[in-house]
Every structure is written in structure tokens, then in C-alpha cells.
TORKOL-4160 file (C-alpha; in steps of 0.2 Angstrom, whole numbers, padded with zeros to 4 digits, m for minus):
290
<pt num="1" X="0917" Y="1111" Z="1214"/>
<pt num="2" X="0913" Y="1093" Z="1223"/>
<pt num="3" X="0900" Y="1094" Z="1236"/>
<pt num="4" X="0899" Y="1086" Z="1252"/>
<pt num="5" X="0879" Y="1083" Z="1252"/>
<pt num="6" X="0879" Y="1064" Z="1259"/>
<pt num="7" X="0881" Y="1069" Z="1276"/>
<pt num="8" X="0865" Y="1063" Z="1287"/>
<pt num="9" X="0870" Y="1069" Z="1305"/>
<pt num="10" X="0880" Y="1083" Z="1300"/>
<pt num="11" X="0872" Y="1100" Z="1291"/>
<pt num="12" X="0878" Y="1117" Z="1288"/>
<pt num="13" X="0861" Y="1126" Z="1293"/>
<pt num="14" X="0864" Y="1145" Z="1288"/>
<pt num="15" X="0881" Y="1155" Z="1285"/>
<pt num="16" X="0881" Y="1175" Z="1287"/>
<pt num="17" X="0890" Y="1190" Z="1296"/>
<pt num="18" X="0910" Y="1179" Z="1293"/>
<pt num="19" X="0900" Y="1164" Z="1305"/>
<pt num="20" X="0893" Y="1148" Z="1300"/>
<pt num="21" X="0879" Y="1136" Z="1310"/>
<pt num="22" X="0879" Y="1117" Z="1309"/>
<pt num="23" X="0872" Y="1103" Z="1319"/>
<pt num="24" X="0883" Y="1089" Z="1322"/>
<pt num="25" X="0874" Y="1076" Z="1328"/>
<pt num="26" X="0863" Y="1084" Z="1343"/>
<pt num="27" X="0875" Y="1099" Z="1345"/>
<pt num="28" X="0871" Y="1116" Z="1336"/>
<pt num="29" X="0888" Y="1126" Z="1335"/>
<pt num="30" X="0890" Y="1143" Z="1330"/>
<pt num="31" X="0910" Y="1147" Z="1321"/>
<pt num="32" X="0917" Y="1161" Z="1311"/>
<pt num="33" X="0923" Y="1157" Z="1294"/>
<pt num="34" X="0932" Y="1169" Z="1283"/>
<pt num="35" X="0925" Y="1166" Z="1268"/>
<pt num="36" X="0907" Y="1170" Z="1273"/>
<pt num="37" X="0909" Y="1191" Z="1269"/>
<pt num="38" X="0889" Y="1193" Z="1266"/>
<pt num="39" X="0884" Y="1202" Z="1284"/>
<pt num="40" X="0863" Y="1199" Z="1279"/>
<pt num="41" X="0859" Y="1191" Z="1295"/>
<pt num="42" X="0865" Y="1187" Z="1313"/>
<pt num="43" X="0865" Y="1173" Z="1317"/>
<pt num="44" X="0867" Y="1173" Z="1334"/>
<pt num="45" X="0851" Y="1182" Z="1337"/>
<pt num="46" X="0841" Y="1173" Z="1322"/>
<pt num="47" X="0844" Y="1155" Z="1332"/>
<pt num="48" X="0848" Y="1160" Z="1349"/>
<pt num="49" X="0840" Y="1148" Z="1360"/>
<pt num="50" X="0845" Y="1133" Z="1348"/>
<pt num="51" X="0865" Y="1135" Z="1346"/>
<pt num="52" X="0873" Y="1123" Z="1359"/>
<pt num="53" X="0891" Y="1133" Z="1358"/>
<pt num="54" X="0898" Y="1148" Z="1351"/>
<pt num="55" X="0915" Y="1153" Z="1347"/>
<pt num="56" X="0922" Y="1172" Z="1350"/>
<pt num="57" X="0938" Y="1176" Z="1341"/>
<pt num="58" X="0951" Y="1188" Z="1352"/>
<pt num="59" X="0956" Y="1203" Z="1345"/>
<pt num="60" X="0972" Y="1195" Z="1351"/>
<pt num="61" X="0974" Y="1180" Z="1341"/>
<pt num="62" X="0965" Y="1163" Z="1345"/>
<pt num="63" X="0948" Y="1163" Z="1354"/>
<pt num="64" X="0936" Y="1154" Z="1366"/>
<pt num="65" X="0919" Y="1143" Z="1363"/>
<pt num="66" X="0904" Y="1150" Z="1376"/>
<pt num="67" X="0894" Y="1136" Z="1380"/>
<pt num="68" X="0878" Y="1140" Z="1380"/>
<pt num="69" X="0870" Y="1123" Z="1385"/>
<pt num="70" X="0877" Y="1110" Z="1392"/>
<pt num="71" X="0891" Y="1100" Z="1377"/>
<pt num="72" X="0899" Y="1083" Z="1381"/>
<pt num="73" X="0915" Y="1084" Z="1382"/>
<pt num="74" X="0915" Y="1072" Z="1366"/>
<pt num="75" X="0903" Y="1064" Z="1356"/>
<pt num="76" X="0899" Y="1055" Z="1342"/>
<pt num="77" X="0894" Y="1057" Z="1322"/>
<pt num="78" X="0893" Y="1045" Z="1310"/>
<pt num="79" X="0898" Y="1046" Z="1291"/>
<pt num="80" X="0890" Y="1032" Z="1280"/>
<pt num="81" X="0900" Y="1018" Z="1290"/>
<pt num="82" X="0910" Y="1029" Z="1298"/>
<pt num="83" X="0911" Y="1035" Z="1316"/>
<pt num="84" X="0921" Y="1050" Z="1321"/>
<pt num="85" X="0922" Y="1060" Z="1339"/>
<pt num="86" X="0918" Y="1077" Z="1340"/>
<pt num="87" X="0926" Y="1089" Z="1352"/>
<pt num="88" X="0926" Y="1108" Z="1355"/>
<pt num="89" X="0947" Y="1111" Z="1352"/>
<pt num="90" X="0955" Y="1127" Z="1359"/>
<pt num="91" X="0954" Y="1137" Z="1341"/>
<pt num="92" X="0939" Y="1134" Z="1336"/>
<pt num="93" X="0942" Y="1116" Z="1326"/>
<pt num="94" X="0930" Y="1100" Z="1331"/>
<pt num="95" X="0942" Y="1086" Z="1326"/>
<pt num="96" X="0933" Y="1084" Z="1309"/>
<pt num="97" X="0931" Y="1093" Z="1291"/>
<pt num="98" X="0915" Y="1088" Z="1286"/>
<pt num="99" X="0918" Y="1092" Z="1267"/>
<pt num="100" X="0932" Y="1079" Z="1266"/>
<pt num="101" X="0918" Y="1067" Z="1265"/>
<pt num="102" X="0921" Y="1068" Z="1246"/>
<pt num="103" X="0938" Y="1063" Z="1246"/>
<pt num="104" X="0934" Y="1051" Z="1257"/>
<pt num="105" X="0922" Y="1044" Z="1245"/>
<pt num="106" X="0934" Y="1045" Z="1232"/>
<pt num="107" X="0949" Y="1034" Z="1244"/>
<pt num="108" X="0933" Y="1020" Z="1247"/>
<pt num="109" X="0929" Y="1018" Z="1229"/>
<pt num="110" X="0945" Y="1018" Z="1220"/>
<pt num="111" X="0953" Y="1005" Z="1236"/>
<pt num="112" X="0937" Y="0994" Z="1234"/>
<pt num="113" X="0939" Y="0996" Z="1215"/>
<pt num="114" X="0957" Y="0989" Z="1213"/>
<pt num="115" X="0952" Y="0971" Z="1220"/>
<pt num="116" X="0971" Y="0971" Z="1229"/>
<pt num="117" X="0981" Y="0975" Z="1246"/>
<pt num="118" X="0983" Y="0993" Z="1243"/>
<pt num="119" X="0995" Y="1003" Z="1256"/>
<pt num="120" X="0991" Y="1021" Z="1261"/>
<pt num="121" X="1002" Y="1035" Z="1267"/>
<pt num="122" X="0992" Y="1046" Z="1274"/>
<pt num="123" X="1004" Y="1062" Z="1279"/>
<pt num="124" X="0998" Y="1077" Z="1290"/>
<pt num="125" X="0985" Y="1065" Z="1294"/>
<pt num="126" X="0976" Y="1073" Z="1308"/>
<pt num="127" X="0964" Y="1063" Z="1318"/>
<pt num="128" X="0963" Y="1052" Z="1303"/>
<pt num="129" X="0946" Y="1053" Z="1294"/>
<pt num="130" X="0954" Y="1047" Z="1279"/>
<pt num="131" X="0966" Y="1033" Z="1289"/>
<pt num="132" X="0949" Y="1027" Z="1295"/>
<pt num="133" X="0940" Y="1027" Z="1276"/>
<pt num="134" X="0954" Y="1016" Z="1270"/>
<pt num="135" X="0955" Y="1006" Z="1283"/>
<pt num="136" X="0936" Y="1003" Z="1280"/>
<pt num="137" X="0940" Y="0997" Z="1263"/>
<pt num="138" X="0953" Y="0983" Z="1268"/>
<pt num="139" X="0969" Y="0995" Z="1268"/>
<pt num="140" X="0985" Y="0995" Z="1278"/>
<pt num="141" X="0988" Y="1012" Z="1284"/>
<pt num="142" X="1004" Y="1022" Z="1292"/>
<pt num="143" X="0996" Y="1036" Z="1299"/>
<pt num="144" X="1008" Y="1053" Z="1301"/>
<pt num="145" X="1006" Y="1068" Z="1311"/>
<pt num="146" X="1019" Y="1079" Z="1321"/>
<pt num="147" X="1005" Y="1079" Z="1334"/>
<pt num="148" X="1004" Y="1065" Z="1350"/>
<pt num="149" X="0986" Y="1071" Z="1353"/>
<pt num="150" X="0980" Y="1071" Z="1334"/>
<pt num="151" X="0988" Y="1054" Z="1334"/>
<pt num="152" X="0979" Y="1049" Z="1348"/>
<pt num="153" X="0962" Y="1056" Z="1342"/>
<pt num="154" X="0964" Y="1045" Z="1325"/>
<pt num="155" X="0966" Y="1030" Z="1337"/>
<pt num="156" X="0949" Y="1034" Z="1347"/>
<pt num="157" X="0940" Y="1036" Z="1328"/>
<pt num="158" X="0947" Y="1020" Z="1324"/>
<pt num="159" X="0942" Y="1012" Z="1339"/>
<pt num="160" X="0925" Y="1020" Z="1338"/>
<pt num="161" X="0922" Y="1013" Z="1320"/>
<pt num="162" X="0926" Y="0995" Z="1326"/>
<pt num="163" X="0943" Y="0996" Z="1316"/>
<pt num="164" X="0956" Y="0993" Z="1331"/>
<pt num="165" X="0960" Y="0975" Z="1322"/>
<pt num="166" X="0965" Y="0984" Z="1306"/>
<pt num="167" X="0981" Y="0987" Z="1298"/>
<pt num="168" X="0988" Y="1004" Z="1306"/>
<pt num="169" X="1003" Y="1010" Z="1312"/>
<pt num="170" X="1004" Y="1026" Z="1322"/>
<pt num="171" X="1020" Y="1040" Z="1320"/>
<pt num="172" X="1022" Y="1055" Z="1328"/>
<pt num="173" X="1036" Y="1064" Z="1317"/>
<pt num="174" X="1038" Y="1079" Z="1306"/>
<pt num="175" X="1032" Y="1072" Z="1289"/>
<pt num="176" X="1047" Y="1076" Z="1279"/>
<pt num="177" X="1059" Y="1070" Z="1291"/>
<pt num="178" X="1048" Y="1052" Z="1290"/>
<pt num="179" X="1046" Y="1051" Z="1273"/>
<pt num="180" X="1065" Y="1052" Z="1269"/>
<pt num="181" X="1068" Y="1038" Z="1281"/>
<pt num="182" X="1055" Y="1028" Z="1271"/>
<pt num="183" X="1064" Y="1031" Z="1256"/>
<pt num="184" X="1081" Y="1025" Z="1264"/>
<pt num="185" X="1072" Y="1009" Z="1268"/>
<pt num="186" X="1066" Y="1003" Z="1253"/>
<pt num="187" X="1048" Y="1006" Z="1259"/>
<pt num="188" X="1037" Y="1007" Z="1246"/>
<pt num="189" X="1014" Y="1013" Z="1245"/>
<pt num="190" X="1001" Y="1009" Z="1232"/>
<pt num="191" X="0994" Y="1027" Z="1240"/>
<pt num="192" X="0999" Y="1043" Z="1248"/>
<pt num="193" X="0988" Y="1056" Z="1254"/>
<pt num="194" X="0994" Y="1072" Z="1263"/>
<pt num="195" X="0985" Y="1087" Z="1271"/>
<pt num="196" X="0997" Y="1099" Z="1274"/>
<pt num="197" X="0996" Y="1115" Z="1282"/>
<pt num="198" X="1001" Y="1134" Z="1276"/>
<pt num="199" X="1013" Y="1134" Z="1290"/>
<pt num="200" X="1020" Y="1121" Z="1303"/>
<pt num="201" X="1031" Y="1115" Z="1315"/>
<pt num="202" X="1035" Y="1097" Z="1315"/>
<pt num="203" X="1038" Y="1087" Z="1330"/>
<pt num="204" X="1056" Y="1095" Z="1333"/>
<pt num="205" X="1052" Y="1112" Z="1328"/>
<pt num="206" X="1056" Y="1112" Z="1310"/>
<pt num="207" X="1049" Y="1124" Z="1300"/>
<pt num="208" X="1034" Y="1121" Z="1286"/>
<pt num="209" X="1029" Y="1132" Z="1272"/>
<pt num="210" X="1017" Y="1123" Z="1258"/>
<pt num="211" X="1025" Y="1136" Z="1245"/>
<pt num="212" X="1043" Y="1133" Z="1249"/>
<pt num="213" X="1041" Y="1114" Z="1252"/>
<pt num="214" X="1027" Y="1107" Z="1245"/>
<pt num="215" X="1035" Y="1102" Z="1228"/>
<pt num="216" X="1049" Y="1096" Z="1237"/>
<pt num="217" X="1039" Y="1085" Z="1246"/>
<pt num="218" X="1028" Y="1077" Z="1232"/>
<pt num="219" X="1045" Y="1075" Z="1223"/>
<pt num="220" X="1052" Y="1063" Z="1237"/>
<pt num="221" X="1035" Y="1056" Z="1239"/>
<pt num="222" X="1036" Y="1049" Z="1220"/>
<pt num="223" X="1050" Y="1038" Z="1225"/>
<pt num="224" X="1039" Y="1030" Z="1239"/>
<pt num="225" X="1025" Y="1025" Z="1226"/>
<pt num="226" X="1024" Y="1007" Z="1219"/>
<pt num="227" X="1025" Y="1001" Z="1200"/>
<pt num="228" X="1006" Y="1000" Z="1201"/>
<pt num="229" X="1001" Y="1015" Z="1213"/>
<pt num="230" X="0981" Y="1018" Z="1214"/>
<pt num="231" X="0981" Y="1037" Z="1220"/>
<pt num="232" X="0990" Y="1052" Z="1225"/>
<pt num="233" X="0979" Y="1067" Z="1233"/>
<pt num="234" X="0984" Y="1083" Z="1242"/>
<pt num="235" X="0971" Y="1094" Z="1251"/>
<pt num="236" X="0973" Y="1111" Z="1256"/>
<pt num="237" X="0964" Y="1125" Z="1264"/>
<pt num="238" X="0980" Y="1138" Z="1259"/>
<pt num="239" X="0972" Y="1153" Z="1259"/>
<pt num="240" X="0976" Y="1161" Z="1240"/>
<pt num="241" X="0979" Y="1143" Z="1232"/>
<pt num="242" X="0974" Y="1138" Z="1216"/>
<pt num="243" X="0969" Y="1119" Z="1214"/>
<pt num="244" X="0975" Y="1122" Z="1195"/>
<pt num="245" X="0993" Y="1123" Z="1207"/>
<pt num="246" X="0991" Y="1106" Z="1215"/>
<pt num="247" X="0985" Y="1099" Z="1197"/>
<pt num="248" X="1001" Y="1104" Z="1189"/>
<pt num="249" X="1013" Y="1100" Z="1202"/>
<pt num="250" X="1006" Y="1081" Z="1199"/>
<pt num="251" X="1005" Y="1080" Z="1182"/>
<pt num="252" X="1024" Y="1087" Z="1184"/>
<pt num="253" X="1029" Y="1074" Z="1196"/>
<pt num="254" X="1018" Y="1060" Z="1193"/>
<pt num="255" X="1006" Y="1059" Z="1178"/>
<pt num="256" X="1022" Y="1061" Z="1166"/>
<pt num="257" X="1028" Y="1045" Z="1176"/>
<pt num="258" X="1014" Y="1032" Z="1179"/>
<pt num="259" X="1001" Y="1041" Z="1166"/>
<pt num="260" X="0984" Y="1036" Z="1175"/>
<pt num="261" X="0972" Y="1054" Z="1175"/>
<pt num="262" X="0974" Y="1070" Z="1186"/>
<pt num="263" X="0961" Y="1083" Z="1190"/>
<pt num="264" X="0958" Y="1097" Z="1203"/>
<pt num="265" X="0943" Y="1107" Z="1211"/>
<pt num="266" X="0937" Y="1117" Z="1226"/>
<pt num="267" X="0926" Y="1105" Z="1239"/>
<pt num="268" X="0914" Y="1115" Z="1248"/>
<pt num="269" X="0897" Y="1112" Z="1257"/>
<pt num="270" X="0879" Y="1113" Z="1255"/>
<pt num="271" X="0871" Y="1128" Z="1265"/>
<pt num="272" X="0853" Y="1121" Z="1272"/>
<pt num="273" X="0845" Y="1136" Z="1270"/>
<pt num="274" X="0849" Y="1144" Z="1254"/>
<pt num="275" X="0852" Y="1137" Z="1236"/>
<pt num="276" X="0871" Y="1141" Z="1240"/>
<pt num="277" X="0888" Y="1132" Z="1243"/>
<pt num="278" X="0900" Y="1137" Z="1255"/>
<pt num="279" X="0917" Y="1134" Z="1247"/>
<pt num="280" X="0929" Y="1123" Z="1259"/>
<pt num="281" X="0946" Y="1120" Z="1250"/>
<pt num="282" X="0953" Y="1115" Z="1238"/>
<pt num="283" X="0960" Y="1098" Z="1230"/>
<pt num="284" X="0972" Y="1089" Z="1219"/>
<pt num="285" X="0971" Y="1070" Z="1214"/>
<pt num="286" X="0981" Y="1059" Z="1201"/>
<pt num="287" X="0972" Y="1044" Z="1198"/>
<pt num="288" X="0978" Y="1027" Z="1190"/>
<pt num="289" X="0966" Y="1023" Z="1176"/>
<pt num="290" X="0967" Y="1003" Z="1180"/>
């Protein structure tokens, strides 16, 4: 497992009882998490008067954050030389997955590293913490989620990390759907990077499942790739999911190809007060070995 122990205004404070308390910046929050099945403490009642925002799961689906002081709207953390805004989302999210710091790391090095213009797809990009680590580094970025809000929250990060001059461009389209049009055009990335989901709808309601179409989609991805490609990672939170999955499928379609290195893990998080790590996904990244 790859740790995600650089962060300096984020912390995972405690997890117990299926919840999890972190600071983010000035903000305490209190979420549930499924994979924290020890019930040793509440949490609630262990740091009452310091949690800023809780949020309740319905016993009908979904669920509601109880503000229990006064939360901005939006607000600022910062990542190394990264800035990202924070927001209390409808189902429980806050716009950022602290733990993808790692890749993130991984992105800056190996762009930096190479010494040449390096394009990134980034697909099911979400509000675009890995748009905004490579364009950091000098990349051009196409940035591509099903989503006009996430897109528009990736444009707000960028901004917020003095990027807006970089090399971006924005799509709101159902990642499949794109990335054969990009193939029908010649295009052509040193990068790609995709976070898909378990389940989706694309812009126009077609149907995702990461176990039906994943394979597919790495497979049409491989025709996008340059002669010299730099990287190829997946991220997944797919409940169930071994990395050792991810590994094979790009050994399978990429590895045999362009040789380089592949490797996979879980990511996960650093629990403040314990000697414990609170696993957070998993990963799979092929890697040239220029």
C-alpha cells in the first residue's frame, strides 16, 4: 500500500463506528465510510464541540450534512503547490480525494522527469485534481467528465492554482463516446488517466459498468497512446476489486506493447491517532522505463 502522508492542511484525525474525522483546512467534518467496521468509539460524542459538519446517511438512500457551525460555502486547501476548493456535496463527497495525492506525486515526477511536451487524457476526471498536478508540471491537458458541474469545479481549481493560462481543454461527454471520436481523428496522448466509477450514466444516459466495459475501454485507449507514451493509470474505489486486476489488464493491453514496467497497490491514509492506515482504493499504473 502507497500512503498519502504529505498532506499539511488535510488529516485524517480518528476513524471508528463506520465514520471517519478529518480537518480540512479550518473545517472538522465527520463522514461515514464503509470500511471502518471497528465500533471502539463514537466519535461524535468523543469531539463533539470540535466537528464543524456531520453527515447522516438515510435509511432511504443518500443523506444530509448537519452543520454544526457555521461552513463556507467553499473554501480553500492547499497540496504542496496545489490549491483545491472544498465543498459540502449533496452525498456526502467534498470535491477531493485526499489519498490521490499519491498518484498525483506519481503524474508530477514522471512529467517533470521526461524533459518533453507530454499530453494527458485525463477520463472520468472529476473536478480535476490530477488535470491540475499535470498541468503544474508543463502538461497539456483534455479534461473529460459526463458532468457540467464537475467540469466547471476543475475549472475553479485550476483557476485557484494560478493555472488558468495552461494548456486545458474542457468536455462534457460520456467517456467512451469521446474517446472513439479521438481515435477517428488521429489524435494521439503521451498519457491517459481514468477514474472510472462501478456504475454511470454518461452525458446522454448511457450505461457504465467497470466490469463489463472497462477492458474495452483500456483496449480503445491503447490506440490513443503515442510511440513514446510516459504513463497509463486507472483508479478505482470498485468495492470487491483486486488492484492485481487493474495490473493484468495493462500488462495485457499495454506492457506486451510498449514494454516500460507495471505495478498495482491499494492507496489509503494515515489515521492521526492510531499507528493505523485507513485503506482508500486501489490502483494500477504502467510505466515507460525511459
Amino acid at each position: 500500500m502507497i500512503v498519502a502522508k504529505d498532506w499539511k492542511e488535510y488529516t485524517l484525525i480518528d476513524c471508528a463506528n463506520g465514520e471517519k474525522l478529518e480537518r480540512w483546512g479550518d473545517q472538522i467534518l465527520l463522514r461515514p465510510d464503509p470500511q471502518i467496521i471497528w465500533d471502539t468509539r463514537n466519535l461524535r460524542k468523543l469531539y463533539g464541540k470540535k466537528i464543524s459538519a456531520h453527515y447522516h446517511r438515510s435509511s432511504k438512500g443518500g443523506g444530509y450534512w448537519e452543520n454544526l457551525k457555521q461552513v463556507p460555502s467553499s473554501w480553500q486547501i492547499h497540496y504542496k503547490h496545489l490549491t483545491f476548493c472544498v465543498k459540502l456535496m449533496g452525498f456526502k463527497h467534498t470535491g477531493i480525494f485526499p489519498e490521490q495525492a499519491v498518484n498525483w506525486d506519481f503524474m508530477m515526477e514522471k512529467i517533470k522527469s521526461a524533459k518533453r511536451p507530454i499530453h494527458v487524457l485525463n477520463l472520468f476526471a472529476y473536478t480535476g485534481g490530477a488535470s491540475v498536478a499535470c498541468l503544474s508540471q508543463g502538461a497539456s491537458v483534455v479534461h473529460v467528465d459526463s458532468s457540467k458541474g464537475m467540469v466547471d469545479w476543475c475549472k475553479e481549481n485550476i483557476k485557484a492554482s494560478g493555472l488558468e493560462n495552461a494548456s486545458i481543454r474542457y468536455i462534457v461527454d460520456d467517456v467512451v463516446k469521446f474517446v472513439q471520436r479521438e481515435i477517428r481523428r488521429g489524435n494521439h496522448y503521451d498519457a491517459i488517466i481514468m477514474d472510472p466509477p462501478s456504475y454511470g450514466r454518461g452525458s446522454n444516459k448511457e450505461i457504465w459498468n467497470i466490469e463489463k466495459d472497462l477492458g474495452n475501454l483500456v483496449s480503445l485507449c491503447a490506440e490513443l497512446l503515442s510511440e513514446k507514451p510516459l504513463f497509463f493509470l486507472i483508479n478505482s474505489y470498485t468495492t470487491g476489486m483486486s488492484p492485481c486486476v487493474l495490473s493484468n489488464l495493462l500488462y495485457e493491453k499495454i506492457e506486451k506493447k510498449y514494454h516500460g514496467k507495471t505495478s498495482c497497490g491499494e492507496i489509503g491514509l494515515p489515521i492521526e491517532t492510531t499507528d493505523l492506515v485507513l485503506p482508500c482504493g486501489i490502483y494500477g499504473r504502467w510505466e515507460s522505463c525511459e
